[in-house]
C-alpha positions as CSV (number, residue, x, y, z in Angstrom):
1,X,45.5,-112.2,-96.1
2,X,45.9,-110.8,-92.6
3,X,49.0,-110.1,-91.2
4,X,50.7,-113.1,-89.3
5,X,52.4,-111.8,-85.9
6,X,52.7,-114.4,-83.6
7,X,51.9,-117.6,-83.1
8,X,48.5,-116.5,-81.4
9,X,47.5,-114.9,-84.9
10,X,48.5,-118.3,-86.6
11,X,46.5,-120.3,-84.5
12,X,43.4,-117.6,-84.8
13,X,43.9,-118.1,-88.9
14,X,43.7,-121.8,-88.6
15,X,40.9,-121.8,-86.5
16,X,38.6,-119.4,-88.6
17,X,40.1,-121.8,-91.8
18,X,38.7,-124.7,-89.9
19,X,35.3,-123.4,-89.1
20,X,34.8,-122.5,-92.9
21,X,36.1,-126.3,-93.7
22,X,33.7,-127.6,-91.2
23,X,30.8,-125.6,-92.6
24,X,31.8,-126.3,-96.2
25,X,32.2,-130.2,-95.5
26,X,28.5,-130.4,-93.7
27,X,25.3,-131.8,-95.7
28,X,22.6,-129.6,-96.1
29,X,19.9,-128.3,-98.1
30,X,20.5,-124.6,-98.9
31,X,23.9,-123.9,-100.6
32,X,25.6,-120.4,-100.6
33,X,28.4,-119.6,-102.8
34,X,30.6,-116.9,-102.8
35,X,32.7,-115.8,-105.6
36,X,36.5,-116.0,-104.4
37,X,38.5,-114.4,-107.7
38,X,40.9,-111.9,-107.7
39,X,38.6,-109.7,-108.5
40,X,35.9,-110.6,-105.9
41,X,38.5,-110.7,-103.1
42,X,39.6,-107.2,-104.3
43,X,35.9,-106.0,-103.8
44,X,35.6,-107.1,-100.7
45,X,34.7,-110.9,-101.0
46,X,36.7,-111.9,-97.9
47,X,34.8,-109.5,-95.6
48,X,31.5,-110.7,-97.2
49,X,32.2,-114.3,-96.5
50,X,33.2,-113.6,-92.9
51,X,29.8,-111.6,-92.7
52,X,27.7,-114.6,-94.1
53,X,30.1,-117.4,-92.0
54,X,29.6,-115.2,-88.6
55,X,25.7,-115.1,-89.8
56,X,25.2,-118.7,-89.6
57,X,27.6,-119.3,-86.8
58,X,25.8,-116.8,-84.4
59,X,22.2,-118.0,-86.0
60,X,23.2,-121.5,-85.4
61,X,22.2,-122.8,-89.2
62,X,23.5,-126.2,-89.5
63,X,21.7,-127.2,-92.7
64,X,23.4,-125.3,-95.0
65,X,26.6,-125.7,-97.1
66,X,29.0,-122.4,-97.9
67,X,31.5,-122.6,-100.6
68,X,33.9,-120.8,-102.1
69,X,34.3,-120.3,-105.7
70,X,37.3,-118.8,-108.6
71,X,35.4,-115.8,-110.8
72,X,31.6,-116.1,-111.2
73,X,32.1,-114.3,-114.5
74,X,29.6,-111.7,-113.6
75,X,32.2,-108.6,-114.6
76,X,31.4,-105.6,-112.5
77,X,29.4,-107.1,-110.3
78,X,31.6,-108.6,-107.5
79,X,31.1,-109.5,-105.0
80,X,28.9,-111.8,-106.0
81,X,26.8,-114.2,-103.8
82,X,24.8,-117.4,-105.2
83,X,21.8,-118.9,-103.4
84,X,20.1,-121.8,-104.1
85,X,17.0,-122.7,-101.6
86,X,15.9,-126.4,-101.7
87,X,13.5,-126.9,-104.9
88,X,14.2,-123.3,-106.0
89,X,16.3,-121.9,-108.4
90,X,19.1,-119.9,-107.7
91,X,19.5,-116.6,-106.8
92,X,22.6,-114.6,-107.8
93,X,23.3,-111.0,-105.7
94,X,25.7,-108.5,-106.9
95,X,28.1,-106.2,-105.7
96,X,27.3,-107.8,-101.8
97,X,28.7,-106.3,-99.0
98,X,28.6,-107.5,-95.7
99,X,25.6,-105.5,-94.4
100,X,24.1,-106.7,-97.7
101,X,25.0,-110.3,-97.1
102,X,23.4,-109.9,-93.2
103,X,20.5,-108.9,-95.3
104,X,20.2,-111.7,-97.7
105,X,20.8,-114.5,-95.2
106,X,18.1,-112.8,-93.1
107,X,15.5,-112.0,-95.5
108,X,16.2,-115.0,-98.5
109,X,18.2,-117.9,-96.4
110,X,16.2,-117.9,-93.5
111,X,12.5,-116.5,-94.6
112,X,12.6,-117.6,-98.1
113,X,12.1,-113.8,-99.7
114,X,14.4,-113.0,-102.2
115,X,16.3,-109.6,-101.6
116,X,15.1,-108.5,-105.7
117,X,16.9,-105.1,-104.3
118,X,20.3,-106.9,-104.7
119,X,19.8,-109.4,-107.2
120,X,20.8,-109.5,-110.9
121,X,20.1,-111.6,-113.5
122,X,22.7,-114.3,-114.2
């Protein structure tokens, strides 16, 4: 958890909670889940989840719902990242980083080609 110095920084953390509230609350058709255990927030899962929030923020991508998740139970492979495309199955990537996550919601989220680079069998 970032550091909390001022009351600028709390209200920066409560925005950047809200927006992944709002985006996790919206209907949609593609769903995107990120796996938010200890040991995927000690991988790097926080930063990966910014990457794939500030994706669809800056890609304007309303129709699509991210959620967070405990342990995936994928062991050695966290970060993971779950993505299931409307009348597809889903997609589980491993080890995701945040240039890998730009990658997926470029290439699988938006153009429908699964990343088979990053993905593992679930």
């Amino acid at each position: 958890m970032p550091t909390i110095k001022s009351l600028d920084d709390l209200k920066r953390l409560r925005e950047e909670a809200q927006k992944v509230k709002e985006l996790r609350d919206q209907t949609g058709k593609t769903q995107i889940v990120v796996g938010m255990g200890t040991v995927g927030i000690a991988a790097g899962a926080r930063e990966t989840l910014k990457a794939i929030l500030t994706y669809i923020e800056d890609h304007h991508l309303p129709d699509i719902i991210l959620r967070q998740t405990g342990n995936i139970g994928l062991g050695g492979q966290d970060p993971v990242v779950q993505v299931t495309l409307p009348g597809a199955d889903m997609v589980t990537y491993g080890k995701v980083s945040p240039s890998m996550a730009a990658k997926i919601m470029e290439e699988h989220v938006v153009k429908g080609n699964v990343v088979r680079e990053f993905q593992i069998e679930a």
